[in-house]
Backbone as XML, in Angstrom:
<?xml version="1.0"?>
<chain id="A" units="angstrom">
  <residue number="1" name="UNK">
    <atom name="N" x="103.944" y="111.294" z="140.164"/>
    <atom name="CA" x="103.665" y="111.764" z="138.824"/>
    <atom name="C" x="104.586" y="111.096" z="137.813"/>
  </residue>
  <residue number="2" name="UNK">
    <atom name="N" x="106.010" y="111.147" z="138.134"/>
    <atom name="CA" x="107.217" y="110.400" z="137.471"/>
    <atom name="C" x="106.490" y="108.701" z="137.239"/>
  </residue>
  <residue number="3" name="UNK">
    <atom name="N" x="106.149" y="108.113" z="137.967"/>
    <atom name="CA" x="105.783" y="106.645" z="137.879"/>
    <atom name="C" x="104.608" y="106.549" z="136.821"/>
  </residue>
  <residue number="4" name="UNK">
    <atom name="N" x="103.242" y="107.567" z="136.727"/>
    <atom name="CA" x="102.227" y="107.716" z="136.439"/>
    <atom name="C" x="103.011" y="107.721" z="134.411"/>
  </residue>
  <residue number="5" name="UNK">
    <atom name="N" x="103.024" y="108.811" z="134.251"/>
    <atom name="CA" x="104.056" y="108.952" z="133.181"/>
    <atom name="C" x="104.455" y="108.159" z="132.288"/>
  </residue>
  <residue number="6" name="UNK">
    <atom name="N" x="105.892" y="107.069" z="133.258"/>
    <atom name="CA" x="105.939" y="106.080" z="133.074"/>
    <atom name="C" x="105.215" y="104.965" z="132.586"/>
  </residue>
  <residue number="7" name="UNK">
    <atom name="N" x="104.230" y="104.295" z="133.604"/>
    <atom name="CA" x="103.322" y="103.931" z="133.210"/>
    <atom name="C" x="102.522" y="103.817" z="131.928"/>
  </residue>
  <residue number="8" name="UNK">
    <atom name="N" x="102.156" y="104.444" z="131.678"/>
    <atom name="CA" x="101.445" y="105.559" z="130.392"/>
    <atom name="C" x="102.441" y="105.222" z="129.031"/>
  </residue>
  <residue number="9" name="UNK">
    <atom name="N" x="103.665" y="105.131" z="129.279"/>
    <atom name="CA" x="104.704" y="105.310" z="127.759"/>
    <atom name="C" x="104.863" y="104.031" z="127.887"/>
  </residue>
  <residue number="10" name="UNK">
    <atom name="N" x="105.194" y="102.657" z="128.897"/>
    <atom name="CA" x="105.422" y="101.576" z="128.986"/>
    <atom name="C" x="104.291" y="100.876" z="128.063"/>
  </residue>
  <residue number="11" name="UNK">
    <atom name="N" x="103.480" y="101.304" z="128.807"/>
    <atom name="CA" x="101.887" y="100.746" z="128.117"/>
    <atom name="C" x="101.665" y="101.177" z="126.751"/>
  </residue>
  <residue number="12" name="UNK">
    <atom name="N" x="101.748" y="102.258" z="126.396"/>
    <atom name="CA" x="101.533" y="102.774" z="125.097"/>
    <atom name="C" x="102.545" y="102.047" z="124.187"/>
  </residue>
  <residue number="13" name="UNK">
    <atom name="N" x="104.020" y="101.736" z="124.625"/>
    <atom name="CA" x="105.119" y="101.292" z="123.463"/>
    <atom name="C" x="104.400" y="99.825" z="123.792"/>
  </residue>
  <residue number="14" name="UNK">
    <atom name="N" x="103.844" y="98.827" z="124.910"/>
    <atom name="CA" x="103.774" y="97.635" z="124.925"/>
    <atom name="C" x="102.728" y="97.511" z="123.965"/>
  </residue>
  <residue number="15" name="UNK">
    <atom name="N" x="101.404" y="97.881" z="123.686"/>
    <atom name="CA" x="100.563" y="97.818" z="122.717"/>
    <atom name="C" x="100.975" y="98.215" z="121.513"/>
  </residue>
  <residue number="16" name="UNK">
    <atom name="N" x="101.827" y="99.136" z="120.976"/>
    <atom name="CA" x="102.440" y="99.788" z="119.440"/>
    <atom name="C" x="103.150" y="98.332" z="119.283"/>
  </residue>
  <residue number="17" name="UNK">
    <atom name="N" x="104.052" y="97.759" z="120.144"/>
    <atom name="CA" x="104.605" y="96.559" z="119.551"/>
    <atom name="C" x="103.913" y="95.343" z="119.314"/>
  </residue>
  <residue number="18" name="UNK">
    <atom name="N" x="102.510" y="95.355" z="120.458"/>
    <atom name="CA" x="101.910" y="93.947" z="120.131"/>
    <atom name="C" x="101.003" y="94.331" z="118.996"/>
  </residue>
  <residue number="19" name="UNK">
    <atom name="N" x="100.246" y="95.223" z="118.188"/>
    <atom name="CA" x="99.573" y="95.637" z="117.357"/>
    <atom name="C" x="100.532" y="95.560" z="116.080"/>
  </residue>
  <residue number="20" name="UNK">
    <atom name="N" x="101.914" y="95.929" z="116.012"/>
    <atom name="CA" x="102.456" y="96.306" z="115.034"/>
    <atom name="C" x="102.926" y="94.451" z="114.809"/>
  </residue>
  <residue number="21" name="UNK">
    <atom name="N" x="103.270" y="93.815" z="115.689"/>
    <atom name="CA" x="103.546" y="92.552" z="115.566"/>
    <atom name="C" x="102.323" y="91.517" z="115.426"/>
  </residue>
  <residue number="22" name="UNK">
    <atom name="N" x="101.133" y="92.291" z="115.454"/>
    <atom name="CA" x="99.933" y="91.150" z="115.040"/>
    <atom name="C" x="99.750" y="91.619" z="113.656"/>
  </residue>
  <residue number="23" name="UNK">
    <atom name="N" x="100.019" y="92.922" z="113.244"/>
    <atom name="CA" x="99.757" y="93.021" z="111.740"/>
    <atom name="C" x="100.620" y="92.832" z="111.208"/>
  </residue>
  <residue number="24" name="UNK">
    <atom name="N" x="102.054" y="92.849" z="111.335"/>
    <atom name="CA" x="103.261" y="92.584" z="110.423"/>
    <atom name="C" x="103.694" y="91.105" z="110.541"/>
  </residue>
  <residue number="25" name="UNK">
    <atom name="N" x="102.894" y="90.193" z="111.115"/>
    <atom name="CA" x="103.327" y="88.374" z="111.308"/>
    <atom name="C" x="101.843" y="87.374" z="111.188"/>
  </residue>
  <residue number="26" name="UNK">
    <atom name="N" x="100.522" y="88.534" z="111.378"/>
    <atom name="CA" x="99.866" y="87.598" z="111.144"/>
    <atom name="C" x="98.401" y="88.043" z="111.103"/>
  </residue>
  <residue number="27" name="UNK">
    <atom name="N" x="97.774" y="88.807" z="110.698"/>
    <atom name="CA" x="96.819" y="89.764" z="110.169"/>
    <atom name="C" x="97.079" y="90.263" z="108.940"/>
  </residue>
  <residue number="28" name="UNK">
    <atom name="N" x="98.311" y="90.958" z="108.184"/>
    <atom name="CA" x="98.705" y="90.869" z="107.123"/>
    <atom name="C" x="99.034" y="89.507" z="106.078"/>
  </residue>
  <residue number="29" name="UNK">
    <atom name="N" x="100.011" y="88.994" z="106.697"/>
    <atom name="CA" x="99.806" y="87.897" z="105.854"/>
    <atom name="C" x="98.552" y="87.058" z="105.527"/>
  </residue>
  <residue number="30" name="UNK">
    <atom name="N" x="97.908" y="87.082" z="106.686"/>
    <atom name="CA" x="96.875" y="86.483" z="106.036"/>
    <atom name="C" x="95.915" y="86.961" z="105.363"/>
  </residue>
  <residue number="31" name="UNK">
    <atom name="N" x="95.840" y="87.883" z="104.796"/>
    <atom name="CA" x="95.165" y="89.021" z="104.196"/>
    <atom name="C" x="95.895" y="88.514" z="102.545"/>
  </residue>
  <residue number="32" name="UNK">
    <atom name="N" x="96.742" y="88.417" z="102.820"/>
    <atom name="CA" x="97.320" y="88.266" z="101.359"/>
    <atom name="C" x="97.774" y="86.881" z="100.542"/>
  </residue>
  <residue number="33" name="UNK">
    <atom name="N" x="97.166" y="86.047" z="101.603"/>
    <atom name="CA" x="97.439" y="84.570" z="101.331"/>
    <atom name="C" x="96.220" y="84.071" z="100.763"/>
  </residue>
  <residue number="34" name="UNK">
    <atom name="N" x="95.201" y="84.662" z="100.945"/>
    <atom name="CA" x="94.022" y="84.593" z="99.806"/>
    <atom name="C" x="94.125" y="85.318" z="98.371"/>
  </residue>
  <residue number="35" name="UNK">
    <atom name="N" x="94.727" y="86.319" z="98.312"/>
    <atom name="CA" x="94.945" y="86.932" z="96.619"/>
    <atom name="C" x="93.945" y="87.278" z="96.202"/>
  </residue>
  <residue number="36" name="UNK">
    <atom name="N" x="92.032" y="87.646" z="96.647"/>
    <atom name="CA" x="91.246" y="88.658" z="96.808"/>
    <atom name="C" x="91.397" y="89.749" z="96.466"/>
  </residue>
  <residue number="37" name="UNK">
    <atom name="N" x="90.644" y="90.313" z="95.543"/>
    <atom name="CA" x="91.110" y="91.864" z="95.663"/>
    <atom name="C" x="90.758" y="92.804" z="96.788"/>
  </residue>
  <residue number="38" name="UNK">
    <atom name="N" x="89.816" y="92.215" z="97.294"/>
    <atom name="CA" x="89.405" y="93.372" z="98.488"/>
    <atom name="C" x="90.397" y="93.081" z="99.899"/>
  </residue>
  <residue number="39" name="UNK">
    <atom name="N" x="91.113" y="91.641" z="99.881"/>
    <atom name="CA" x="91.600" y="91.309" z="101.188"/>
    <atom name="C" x="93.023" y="92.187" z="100.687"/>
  </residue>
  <residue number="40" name="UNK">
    <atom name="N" x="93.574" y="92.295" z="99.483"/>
    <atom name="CA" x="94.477" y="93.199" z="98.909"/>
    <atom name="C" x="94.590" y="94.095" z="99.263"/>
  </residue>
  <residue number="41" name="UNK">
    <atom name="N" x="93.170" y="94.558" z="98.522"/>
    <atom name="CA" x="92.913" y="96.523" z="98.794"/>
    <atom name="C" x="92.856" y="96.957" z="101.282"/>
  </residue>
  <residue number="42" name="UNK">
    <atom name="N" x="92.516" y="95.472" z="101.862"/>
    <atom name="CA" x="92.324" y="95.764" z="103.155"/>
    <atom name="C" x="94.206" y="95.864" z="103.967"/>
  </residue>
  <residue number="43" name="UNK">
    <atom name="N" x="94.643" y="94.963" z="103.373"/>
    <atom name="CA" x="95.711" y="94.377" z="103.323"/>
    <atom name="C" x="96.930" y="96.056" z="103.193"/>
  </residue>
  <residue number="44" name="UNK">
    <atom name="N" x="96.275" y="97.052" z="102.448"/>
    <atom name="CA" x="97.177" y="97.754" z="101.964"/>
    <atom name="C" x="96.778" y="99.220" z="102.484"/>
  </residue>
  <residue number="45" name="UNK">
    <atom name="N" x="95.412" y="99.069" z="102.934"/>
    <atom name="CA" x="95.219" y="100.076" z="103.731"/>
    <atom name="C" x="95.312" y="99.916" z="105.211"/>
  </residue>
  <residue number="46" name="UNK">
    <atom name="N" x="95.292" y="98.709" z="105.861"/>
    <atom name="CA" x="96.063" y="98.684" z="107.185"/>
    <atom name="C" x="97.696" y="98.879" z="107.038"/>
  </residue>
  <residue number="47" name="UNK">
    <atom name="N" x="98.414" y="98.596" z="106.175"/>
    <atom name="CA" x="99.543" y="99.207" z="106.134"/>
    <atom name="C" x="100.014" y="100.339" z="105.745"/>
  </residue>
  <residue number="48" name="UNK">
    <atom name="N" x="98.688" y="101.083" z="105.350"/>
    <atom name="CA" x="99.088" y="102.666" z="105.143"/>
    <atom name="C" x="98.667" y="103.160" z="106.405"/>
  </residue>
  <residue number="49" name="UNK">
    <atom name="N" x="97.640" y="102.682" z="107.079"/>
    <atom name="CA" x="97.193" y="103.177" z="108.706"/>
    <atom name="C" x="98.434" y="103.139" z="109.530"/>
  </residue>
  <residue number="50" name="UNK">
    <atom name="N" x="98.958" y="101.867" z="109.463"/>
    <atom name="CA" x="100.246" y="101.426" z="110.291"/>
    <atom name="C" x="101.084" y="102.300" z="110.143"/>
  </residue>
  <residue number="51" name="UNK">
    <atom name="N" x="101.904" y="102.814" z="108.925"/>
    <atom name="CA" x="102.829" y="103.528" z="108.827"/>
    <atom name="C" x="102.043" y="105.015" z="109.215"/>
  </residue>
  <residue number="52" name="UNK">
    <atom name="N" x="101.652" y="105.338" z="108.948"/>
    <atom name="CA" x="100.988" y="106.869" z="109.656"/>
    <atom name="C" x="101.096" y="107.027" z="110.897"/>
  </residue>
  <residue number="53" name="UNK">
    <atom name="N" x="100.430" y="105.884" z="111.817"/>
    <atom name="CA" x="100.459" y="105.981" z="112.477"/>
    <atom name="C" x="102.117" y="105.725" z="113.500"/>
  </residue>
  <residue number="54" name="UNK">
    <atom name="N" x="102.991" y="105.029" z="112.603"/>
    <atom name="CA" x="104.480" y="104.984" z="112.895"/>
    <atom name="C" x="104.571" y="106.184" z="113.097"/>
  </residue>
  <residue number="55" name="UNK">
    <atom name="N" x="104.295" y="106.995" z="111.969"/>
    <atom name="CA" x="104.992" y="108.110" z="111.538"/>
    <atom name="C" x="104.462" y="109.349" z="112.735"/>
  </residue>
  <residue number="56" name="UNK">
    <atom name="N" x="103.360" y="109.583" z="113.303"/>
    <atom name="CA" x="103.060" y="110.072" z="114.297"/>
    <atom name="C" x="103.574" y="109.899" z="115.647"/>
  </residue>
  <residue number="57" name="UNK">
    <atom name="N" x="104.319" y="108.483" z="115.925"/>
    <atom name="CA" x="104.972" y="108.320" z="117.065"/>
    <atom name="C" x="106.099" y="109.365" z="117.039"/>
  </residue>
  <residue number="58" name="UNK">
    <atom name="N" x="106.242" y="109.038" z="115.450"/>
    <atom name="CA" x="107.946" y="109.392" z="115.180"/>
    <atom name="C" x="108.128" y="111.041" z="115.646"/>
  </residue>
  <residue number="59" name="UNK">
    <atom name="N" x="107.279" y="111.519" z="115.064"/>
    <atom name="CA" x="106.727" y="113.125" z="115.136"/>
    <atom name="C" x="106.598" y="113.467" z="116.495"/>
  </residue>
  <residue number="60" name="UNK">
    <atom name="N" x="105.708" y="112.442" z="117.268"/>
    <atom name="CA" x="105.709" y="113.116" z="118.559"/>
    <atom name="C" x="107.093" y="112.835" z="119.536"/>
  </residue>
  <residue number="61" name="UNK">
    <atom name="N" x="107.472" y="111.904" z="119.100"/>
    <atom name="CA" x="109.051" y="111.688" z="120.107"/>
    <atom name="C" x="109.820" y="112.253" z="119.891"/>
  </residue>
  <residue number="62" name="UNK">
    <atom name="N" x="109.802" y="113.343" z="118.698"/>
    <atom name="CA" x="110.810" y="114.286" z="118.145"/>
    <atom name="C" x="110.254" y="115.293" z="119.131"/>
  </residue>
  <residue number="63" name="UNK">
    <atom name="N" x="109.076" y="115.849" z="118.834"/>
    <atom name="CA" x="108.713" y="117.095" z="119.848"/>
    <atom name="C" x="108.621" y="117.373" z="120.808"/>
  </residue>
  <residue number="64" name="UNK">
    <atom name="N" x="108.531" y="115.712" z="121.663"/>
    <atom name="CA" x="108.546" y="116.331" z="122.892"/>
    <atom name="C" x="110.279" y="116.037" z="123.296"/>
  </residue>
  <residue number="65" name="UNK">
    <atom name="N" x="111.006" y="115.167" z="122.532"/>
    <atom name="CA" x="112.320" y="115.347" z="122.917"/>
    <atom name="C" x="113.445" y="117.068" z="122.648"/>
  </residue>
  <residue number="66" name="UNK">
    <atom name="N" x="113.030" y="117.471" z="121.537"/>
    <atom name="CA" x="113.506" y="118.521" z="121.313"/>
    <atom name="C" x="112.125" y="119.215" z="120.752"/>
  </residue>
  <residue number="67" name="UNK">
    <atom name="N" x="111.594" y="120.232" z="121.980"/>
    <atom name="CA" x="110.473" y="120.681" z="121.631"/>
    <atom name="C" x="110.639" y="122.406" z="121.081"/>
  </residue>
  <residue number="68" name="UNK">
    <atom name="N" x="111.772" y="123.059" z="120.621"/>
    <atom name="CA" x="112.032" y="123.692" z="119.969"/>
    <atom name="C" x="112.418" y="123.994" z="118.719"/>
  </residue>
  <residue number="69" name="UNK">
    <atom name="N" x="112.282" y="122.159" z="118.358"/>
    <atom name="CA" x="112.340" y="121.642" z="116.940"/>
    <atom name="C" x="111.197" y="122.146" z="115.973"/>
  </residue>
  <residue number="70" name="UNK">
    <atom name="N" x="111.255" y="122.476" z="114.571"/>
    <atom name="CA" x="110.395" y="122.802" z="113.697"/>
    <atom name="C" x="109.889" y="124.084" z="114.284"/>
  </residue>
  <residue number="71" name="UNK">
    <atom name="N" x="110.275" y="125.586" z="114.566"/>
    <atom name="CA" x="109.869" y="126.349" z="115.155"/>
    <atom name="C" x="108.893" y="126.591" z="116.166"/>
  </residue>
  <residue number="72" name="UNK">
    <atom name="N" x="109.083" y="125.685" z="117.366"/>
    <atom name="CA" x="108.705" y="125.596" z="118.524"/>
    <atom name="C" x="109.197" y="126.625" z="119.519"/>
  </residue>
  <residue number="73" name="UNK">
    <atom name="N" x="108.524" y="127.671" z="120.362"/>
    <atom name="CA" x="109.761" y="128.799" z="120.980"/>
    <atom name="C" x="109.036" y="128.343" z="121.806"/>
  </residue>
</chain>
């Protein structure tokens, strides 16, 4: 079960980094190297997806590390 687990969080952080490193080196920029307004407006809503979705890692690694955090009993 311990390995399974494992598994599972290895894989999950290996894709958050290759996703977060295809949009922050080269899906973004090129979005904005045309100066388009719509590649702009796409450009700025994958980086509001991105950070949300940061921000949900962030949230869940808090809860399940200290899961009595934010009135958890």
């Amino acid at each position: 079960m311990f390995a399974f687990k494992l598994t599972l969080i290895l894989l999950g952080a290996l894709l958050y980094l290759v996703g977060s490193g295809c949009w922050l080196f080269w899906i973004g920029p090129c979005l904005l190297e045309d100066g388009e307004k719509a590649d702009i407006l796409y450009a700025f809503d994958g980086t509001c997806a991105w950070l949300l979705i940061t921000f949900g890692f962030i949230v869940h690694i808090i809860k399940t590390v200290r899961p009595t955090a934010a009135g958890g009993r």
